[in-house]
Steps between C-alpha positions, in 0.01 A plus 500: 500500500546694818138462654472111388551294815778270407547332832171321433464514117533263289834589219395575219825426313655200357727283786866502385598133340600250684886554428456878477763681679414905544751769566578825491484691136153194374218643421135376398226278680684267635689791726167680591377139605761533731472832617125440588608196738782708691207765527316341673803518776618789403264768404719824356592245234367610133319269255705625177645198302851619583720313762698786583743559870129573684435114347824381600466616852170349492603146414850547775237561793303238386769267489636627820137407627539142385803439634710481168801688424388857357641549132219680351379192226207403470590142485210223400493400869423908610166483230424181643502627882293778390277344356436257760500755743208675292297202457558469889662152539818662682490720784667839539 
């Protein structure tokens, strides 16, 4: 998925549900929905399925960027930023 440009792209993978929470050790679509939105911020991330530490530091400079406390969770209100950040009703 390397040469797909992700920071305009649409995702291709199913949003997490609305009380989802993602951490460290899930795996599927839900977690490479994720990792294609913190892509598009941070680019060395990989589209894999698997929210491993690379993940976790992901989401924690994300969070950081939002001004929330950093744990690492992807948290309903983290897919919800992201995804208004990607439809481009927030700024950042």
């Amino acid at each position: 998925m390397s040469d797909i440009n992700v920071v305009t792209a649409k995702n291709p993978y199913a949003r997490p549900l609305k009380d989802t929470v993602l951490k460290q050790g899930d795996l599927g679509d839900f977690v490479a929905w994720l990792q294609w939105e913190l892509r598009r911020s941070y680019t060395d991330l990989k589209v894999n399925g698997k929210f491993d530490y690379a993940v976790k530091v992901a989401v924690m400079k994300y969070q950081n960027f939002i001004g929330i406390i950093p744990d690492g969770v992807a948290w309903p209100n983290i897919v919800d930023s992201l995804e208004e950040r990607a439809a481009g009703t927030v700024k950042g």
